[in-house]
N, C-alpha and C positions, 0 to 999 in steps of 0.2 A: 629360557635365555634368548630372547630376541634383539638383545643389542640397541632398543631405540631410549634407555634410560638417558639421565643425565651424567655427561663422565665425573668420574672422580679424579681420576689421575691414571696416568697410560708411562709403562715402564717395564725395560726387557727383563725378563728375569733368566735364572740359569738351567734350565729345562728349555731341549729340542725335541721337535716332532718331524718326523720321517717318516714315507710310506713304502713302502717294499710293492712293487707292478707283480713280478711273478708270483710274490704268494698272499697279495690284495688282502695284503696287511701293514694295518700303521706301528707307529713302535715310538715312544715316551722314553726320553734317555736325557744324562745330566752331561754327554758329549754330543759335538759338534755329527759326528760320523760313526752312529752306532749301527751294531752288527742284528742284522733280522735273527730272528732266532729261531725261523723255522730252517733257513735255507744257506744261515750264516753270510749272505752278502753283505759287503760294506754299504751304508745307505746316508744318503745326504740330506742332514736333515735341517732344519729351518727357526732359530731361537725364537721361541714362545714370548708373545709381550705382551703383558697384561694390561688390558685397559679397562678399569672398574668404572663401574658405574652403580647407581646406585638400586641395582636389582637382586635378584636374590638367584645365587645358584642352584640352578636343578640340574636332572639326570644328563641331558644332552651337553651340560659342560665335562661329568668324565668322560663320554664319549665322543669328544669332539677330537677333529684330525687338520685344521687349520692351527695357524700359527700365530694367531690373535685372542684373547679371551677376554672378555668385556661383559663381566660380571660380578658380584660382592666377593667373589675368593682371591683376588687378583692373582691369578694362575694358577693355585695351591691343586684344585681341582682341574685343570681343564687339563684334556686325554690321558686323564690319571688309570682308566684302564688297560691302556695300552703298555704302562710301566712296569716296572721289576716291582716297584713296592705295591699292585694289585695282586690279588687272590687272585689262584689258577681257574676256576672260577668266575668269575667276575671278565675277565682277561677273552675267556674263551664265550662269555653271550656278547660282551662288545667287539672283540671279531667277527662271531657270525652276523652280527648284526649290519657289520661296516660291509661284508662281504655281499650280503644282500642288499644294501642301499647302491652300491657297486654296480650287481649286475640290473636290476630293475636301471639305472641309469644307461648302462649300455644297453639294454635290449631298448627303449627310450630313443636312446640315440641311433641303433641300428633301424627300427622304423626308419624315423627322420629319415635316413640316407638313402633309405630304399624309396620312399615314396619321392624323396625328388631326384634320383637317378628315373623314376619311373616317370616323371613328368618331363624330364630332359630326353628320356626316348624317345615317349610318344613326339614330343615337339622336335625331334632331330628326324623321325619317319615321314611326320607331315612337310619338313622342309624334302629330306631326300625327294618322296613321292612326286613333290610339284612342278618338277621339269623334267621331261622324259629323258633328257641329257646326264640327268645328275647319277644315273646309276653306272654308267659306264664310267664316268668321272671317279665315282666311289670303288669301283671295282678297280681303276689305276692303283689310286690310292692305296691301296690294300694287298696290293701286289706282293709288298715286302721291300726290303731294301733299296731305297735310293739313292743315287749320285747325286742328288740335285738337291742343298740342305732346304731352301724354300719348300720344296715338295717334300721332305722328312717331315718338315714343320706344318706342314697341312695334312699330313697321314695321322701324326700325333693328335691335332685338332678333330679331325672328323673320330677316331677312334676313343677320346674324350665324348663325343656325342657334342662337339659345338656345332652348330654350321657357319659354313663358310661363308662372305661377307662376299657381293656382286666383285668387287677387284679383288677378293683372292678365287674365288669362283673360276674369273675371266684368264687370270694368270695362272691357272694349274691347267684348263684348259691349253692354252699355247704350248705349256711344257710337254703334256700328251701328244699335242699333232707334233712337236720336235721329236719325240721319242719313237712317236711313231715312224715316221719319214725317216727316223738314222738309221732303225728297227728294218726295214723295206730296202733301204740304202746295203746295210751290212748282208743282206742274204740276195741281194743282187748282186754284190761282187765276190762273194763266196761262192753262187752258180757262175760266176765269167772265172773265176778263177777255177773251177773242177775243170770248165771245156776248154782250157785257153794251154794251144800249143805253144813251143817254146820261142822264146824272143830271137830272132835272127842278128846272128853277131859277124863282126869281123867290120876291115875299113872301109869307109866311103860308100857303106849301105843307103842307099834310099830309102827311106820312111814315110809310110803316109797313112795316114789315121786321124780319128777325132779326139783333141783338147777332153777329156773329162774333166781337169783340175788344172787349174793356175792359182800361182801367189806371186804376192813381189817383194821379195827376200833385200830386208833394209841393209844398207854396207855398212861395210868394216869397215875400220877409221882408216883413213887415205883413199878407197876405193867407191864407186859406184854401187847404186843397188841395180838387182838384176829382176827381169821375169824370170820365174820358173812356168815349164808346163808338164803335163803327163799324157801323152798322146797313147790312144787305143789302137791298134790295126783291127781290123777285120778277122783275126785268126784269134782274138781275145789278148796277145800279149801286151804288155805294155811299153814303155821306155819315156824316162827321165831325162828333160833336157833343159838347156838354156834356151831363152826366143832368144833367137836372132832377131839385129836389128832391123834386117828387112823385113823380117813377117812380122816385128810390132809394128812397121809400120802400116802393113797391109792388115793388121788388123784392128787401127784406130789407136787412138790415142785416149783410153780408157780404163775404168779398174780390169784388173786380174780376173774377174768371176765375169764378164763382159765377155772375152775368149773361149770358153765354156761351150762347146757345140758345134765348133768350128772345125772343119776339116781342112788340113794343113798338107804341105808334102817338104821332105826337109831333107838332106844329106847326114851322115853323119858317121863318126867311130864309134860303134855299139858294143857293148861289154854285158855280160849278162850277172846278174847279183849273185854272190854265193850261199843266199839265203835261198834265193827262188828263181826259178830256171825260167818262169816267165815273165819275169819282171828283168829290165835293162838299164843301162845309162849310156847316154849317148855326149860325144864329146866331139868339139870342135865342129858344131850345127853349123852348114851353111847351106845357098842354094834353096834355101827357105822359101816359099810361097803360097798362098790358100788355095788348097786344092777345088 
């Protein structure tokens, strides 16, 4: 039955074909949603439509498992061994049979997949190999969890075996030297914070240390926005303040991250946080100027 006759006429008839996955068995029924019978699943199956032509049916129409038959029995035959009205018999060489047409397809297809997984590694090795950069990049990558969804989305890719395209290459790079530098950032203030004596409290303290952090905190509706800074002393403590308007102005008229390095000296009422005994806030800054 090869299908390439001249038709005769094509029309559904009332016979469905359904194939059962787990027990890689088809099954011939006069219902939409017959039950397998080896494993009793409900299985969805697919109305048979006969399209004759004018050839002669052989063995491969009772054993067929599509849902078309396009041969002289207009459907009478096709996967009539898979039905109730075949011999037990008969039922069980066209099962074995489907079962092996089955697996030679998947072992078929399991090559296939292997041989070009195998050609997507070798070509995923030869790209790793060819920039001495790429392996440190790939060892990022491979880290585990990250915060950053672009670098999830490039960990996914390389562990697929794609390689990365020169601008996402260039962009995971950047992400690294950030990660790194926050990385170097967080355990340099984790050692100032082990050695860092307690913030000096009470009023009209004197202050003087360096700016490690400025912002400038947008206002609330009716009010002004402000600089903030975080002045270090020398003892490691820190304290939280407003600039005064004299020391912006001795320190320029510039962004926030400009301030940064600057060593200051300022008045102030210092309070110390109840979280951390070396961290303070300081209130009513004046007397401000760069040390």
């Amino acid at each position: 039955m090869n299908g390439n006759g001249t038709i005769i006429s094509a029309q559904p008839t009332s016979h469905f074909l359904a194939r059962c996955k787990p027990c890689v068995r088809p099954v011939r029924a006069e219902v939409p949603n017959p039950p397998c019978p080896e494993c009793g699943q409900m299985l969805r199956g697919e109305r048979l439509f006969a399209v004759t032509r004018d050839e002669s049916c052989d063995a491969s129409c009772m054993g067929a498992v599509g849902p078309s038959c396009s041969c002289s029995c207009g459907g009478a035959n096709h996967g009539k061994s898979f039905g109730a009205q075949s011999t037990r018999e008969e039922t069980e060489r066209a099962v074995t049979a489907y079962r092996a047409r089955v697996a030679r397809e998947e072992e078929k297809r399991a090559k296939k997949e292997a041989a070009t997984r195998t050609r997507a590694q070798r070509a995923f090795e030869a790209w790793s190999a060819a920039e001495p950069g790429r392996a440190e990049l790939l060892a990022y990558l491979a880290e585990g969890s990250h915060d950053n969804d672009f670098v999830a989305d490039m960990a996914r890719e390389v562990a697929q075996l794609r390689p990365l395209t020169v601008r996402q290459e260039a962009a995971v790079g950047r992400c690294m030297e950030y990660a790194r530098r926050r990385a170097q950032a967080q355990q340099r203030r984790a050692e100032e914070a082990a050695t860092a004596a307690p913030v000096p409290t009470g009023k009209a303290l004197e202050i003087e240390g360096e700016i490690v952090h400025a912002r400038y905190d947008d206002a609330d509706f009716g009010s002004a926005g402000r600089y903030k800074m975080l002045v270090r002393g020398e003892a490691g403590w820190r304290v939280w303040s407003t600039v005064p308007a004299a020391l912006l102005r001795a320190l320029g008229d510039g962004p926030a991250r400009s301030f940064q390095g600057k060593r200051v000296r300022f008045t102030a009422d210092v309070e110390v946080s109840p979280k951390d005994a070396t961290y303070g806030f300081a209130k009513r800054p004046r007397k401000a100027a760069v040390a």
